[in-house]
MIMI-214818 format. One record per residue (C-alpha): residue in one letter; x negated, y, z negated; residue number from 1. Coordinates in steps of 0.5 Angstrom, whole numbers, plus 2048, in hexadecimal, padded with zeros to 3 digits. Example, Ala and Ser with C-alpha at 12.3 -4.5 7.8 and 13.67 -1.06 7.14 Angstrom:
<recs>
+------+-----+-----+-----+------+
: segu :   x :   y :   z : zado :
+------+-----+-----+-----+------+
:    A : 7E7 : 7F7 : 7F0 :    1 :
:    S : 7E5 : 7FE : 7F2 :    2 :
+------+-----+-----+-----+------+
</recs>
This chain:
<recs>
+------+-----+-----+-----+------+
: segu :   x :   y :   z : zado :
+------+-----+-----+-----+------+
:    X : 6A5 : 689 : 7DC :    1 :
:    X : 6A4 : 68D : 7D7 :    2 :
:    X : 69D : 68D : 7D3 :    3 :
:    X : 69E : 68A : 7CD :    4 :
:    X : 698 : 68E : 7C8 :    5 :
:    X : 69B : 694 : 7CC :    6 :
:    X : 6A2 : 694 : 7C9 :    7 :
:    X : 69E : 691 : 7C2 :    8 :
:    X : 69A : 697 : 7C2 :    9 :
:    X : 6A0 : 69B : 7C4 :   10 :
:    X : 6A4 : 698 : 7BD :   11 :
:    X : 69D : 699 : 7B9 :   12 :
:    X : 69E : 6A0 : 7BB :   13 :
:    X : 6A3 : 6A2 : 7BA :   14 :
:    X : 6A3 : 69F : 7B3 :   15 :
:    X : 69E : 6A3 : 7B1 :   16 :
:    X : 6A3 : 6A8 : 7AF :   17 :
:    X : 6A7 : 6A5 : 7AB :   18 :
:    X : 6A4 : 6A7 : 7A4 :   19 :
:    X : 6A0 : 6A1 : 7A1 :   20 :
:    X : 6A1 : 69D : 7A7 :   21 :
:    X : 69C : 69F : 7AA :   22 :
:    X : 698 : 69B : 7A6 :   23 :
:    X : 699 : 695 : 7AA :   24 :
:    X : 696 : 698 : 7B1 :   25 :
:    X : 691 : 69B : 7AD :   26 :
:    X : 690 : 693 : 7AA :   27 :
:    X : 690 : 690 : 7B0 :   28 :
:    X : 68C : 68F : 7B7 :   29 :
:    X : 691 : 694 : 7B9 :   30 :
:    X : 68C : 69A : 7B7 :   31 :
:    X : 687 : 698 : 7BD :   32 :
:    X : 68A : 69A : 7C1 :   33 :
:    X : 689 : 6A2 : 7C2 :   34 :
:    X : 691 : 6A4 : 7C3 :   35 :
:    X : 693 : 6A0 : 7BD :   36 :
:    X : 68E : 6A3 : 7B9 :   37 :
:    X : 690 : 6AB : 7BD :   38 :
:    X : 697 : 6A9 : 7B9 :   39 :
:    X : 694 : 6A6 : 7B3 :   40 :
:    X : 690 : 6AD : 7B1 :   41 :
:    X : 697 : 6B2 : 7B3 :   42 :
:    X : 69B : 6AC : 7AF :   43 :
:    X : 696 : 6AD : 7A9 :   44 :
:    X : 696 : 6B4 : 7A9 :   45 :
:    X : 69E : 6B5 : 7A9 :   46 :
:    X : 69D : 6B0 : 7A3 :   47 :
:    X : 699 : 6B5 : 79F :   48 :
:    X : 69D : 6BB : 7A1 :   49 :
:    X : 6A3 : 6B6 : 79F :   50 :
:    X : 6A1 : 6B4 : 798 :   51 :
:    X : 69D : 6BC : 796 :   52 :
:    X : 6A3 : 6BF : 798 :   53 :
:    X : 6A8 : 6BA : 794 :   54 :
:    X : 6A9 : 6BF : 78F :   55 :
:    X : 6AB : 6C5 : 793 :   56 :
:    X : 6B0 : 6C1 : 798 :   57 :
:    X : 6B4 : 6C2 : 791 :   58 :
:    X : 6B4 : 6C9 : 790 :   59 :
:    X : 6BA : 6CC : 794 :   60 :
:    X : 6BA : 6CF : 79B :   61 :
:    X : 6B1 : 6D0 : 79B :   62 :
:    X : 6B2 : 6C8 : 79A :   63 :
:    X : 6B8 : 6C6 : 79F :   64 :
:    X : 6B3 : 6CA : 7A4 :   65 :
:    X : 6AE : 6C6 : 7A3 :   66 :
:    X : 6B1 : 6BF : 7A3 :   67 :
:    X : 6B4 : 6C1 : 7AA :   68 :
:    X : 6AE : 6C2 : 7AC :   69 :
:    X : 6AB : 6BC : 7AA :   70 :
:    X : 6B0 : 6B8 : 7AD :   71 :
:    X : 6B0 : 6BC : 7B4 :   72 :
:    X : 6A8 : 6BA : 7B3 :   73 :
:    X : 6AA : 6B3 : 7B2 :   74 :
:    X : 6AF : 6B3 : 7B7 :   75 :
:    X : 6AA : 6B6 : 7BD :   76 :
:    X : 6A5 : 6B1 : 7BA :   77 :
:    X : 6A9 : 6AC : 7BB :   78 :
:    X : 6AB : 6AD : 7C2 :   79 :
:    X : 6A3 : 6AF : 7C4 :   80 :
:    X : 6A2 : 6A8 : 7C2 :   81 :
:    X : 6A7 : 6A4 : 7C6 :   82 :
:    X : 6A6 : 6A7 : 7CC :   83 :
:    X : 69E : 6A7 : 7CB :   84 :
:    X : 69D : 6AE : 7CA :   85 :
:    X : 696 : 6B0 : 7C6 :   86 :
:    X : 699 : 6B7 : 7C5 :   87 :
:    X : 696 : 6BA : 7BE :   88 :
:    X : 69D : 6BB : 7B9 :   89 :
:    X : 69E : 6C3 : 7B9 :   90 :
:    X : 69B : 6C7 : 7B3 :   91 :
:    X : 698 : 6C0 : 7B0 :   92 :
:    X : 696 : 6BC : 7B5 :   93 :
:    X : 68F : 6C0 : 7B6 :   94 :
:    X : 68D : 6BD : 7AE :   95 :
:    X : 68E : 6B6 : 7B2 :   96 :
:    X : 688 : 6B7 : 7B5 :   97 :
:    X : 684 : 6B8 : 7AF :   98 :
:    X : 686 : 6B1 : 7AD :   99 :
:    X : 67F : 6AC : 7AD :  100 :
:    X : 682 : 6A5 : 7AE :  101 :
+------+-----+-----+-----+------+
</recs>
């Protein structure tokens, strides 16, 4: 049988890269455990990234670029998560570590 807090921490993970719903491992017990809180940081950082850079994903072709890059980001993030991974999310990731929580 499979560890419950294993598969809670897993979720709280992988949900720290779905924008403002990082806020909800970040609130809770979750963020004690040294993986989720590896997420959390990664997850904040793209949330930054998302929100600086929300003008330049208008501006045609350099905007699209960057929003498909974002949203490979996420996607690796995603999956870095979920299959327990604590892989820092390329060109970004390394601002996670700076990150105090």
């Amino acid at each position: 049988m499979a560890n419950p807090d294993k598969s809670t921490n897993t979720l709280m993970a992988v949900l720290s890269y779905f924008g403002i719903l990082v806020l909800i491992p970040l609130l809770t017990d979750a963020k004690n455990d040294p993986f989720v809180k590896f997420h959390i940081k990664q997850g904040l950082v793209l949330l930054i990234v998302y929100v600086i850079s929300g003008f330049i994903i208008w501006v045609p072709i350099i905007g699209w670029l960057l929003g498909i890059l974002l949203f490979i980001l996420f996607i690796i993030g995603v999956i870095n998560a979920a299959s327990g991974k604590e892989t820092p999310l390329p060109v970004i990731g390394q601002f996670g570590e700076k990150i105090n929580i």
